[in-house]
C-alpha positions as protocol buffer text, in pm:
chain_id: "A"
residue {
  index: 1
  type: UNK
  ca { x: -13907 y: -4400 z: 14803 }
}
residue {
  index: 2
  type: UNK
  ca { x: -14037 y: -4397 z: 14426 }
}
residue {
  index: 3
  type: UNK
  ca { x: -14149 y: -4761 z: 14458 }
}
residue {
  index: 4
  type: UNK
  ca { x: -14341 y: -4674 z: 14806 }
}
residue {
  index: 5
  type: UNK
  ca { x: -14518 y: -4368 z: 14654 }
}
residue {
  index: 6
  type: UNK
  ca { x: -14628 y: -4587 z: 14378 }
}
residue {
  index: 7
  type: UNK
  ca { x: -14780 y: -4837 z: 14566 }
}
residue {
  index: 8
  type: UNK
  ca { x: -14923 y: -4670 z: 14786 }
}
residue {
  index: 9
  type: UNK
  ca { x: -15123 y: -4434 z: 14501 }
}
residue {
  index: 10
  type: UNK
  ca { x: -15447 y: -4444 z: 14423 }
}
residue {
  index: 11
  type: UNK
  ca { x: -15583 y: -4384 z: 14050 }
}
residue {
  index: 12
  type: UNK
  ca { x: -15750 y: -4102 z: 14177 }
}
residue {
  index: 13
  type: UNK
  ca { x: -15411 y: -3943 z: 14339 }
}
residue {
  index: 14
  type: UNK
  ca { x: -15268 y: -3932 z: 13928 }
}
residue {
  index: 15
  type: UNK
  ca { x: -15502 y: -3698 z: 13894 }
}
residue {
  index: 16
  type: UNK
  ca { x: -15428 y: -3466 z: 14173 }
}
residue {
  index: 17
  type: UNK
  ca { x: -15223 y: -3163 z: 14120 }
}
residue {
  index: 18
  type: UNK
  ca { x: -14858 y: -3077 z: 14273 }
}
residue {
  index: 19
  type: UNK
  ca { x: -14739 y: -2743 z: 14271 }
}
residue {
  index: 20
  type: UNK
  ca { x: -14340 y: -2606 z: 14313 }
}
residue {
  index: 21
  type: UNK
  ca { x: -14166 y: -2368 z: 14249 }
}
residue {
  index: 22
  type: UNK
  ca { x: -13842 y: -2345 z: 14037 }
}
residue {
  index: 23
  type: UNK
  ca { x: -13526 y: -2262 z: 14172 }
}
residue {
  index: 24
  type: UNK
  ca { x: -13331 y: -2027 z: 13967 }
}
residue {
  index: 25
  type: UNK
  ca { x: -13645 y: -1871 z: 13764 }
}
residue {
  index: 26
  type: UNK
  ca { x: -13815 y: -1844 z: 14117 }
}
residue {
  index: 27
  type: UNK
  ca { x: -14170 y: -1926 z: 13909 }
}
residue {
  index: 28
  type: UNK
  ca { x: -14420 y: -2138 z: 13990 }
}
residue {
  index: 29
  type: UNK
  ca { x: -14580 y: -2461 z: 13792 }
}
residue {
  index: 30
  type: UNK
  ca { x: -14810 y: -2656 z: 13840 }
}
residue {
  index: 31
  type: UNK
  ca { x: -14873 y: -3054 z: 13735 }
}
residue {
  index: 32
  type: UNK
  ca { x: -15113 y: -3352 z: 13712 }
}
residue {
  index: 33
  type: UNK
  ca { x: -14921 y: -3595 z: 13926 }
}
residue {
  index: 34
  type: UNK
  ca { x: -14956 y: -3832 z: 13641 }
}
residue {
  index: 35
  type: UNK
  ca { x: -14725 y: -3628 z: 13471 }
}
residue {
  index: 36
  type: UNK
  ca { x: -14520 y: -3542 z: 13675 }
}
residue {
  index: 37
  type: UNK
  ca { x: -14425 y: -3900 z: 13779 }
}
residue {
  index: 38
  type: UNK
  ca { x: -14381 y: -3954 z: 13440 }
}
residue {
  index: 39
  type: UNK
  ca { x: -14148 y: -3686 z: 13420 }
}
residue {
  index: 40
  type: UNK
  ca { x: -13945 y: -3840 z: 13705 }
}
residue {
  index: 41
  type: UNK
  ca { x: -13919 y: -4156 z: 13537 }
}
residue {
  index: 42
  type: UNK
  ca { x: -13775 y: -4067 z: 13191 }
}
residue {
  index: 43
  type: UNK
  ca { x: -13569 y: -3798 z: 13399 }
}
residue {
  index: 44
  type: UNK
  ca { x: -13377 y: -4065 z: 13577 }
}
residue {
  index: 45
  type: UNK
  ca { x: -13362 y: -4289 z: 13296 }
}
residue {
  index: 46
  type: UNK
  ca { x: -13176 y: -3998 z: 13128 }
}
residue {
  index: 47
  type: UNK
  ca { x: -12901 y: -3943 z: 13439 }
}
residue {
  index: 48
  type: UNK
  ca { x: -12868 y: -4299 z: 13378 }
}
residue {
  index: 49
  type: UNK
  ca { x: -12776 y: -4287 z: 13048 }
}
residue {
  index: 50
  type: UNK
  ca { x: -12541 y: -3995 z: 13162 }
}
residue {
  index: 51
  type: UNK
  ca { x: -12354 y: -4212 z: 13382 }
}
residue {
  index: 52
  type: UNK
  ca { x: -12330 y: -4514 z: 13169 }
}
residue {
  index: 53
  type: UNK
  ca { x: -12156 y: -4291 z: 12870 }
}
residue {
  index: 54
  type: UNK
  ca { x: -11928 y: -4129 z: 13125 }
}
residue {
  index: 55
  type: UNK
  ca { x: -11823 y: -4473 z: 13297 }
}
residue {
  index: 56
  type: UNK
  ca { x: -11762 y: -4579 z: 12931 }
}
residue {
  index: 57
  type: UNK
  ca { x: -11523 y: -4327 z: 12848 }
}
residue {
  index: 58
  type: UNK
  ca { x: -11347 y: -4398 z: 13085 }
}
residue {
  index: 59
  type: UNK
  ca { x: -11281 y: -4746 z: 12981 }
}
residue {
  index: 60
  type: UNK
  ca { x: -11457 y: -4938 z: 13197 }
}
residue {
  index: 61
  type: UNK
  ca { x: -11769 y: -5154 z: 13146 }
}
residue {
  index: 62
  type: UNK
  ca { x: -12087 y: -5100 z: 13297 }
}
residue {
  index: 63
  type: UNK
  ca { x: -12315 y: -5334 z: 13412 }
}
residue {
  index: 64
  type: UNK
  ca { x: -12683 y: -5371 z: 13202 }
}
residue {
  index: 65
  type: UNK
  ca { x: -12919 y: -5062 z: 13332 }
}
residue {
  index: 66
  type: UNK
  ca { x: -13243 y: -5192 z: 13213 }
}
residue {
  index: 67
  type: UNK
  ca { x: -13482 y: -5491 z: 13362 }
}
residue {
  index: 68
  type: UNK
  ca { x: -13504 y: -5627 z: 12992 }
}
């Protein structure tokens, strides 16, 4: 779904703005999509680093996470 919204972006959507509003604070914010994907990125390169730890403690090996 990631992959699809990026390819299908213009440049001119990155600077478009997406609005939500928080959960538990129940406030709204506002972002330049630009960020906001950028945001998503690192986010899920953090649960990812999460998981790997975890999986590690546990004893097992994980496989490599990163395209490099």
């Amino acid at each position: 779904m990631t992959l699809d919204l990026l390819l299908s972006s213009k440049e001119s959507d990155l600077d478009k703005q997406i609005a939500f509003t928080a959960i538990f604070t129940d406030r709204q914010h506002t972002f330049d999509m630009a960020d906001a994907m950028l945001h998503f990125f690192n986010h899920q390169a953090h649960h990812r680093g999460q998981l790997t730890t975890l999986i590690s403690q546990l004893g097992y090996d994980y496989p490599i996470t990163g395209v490099m």
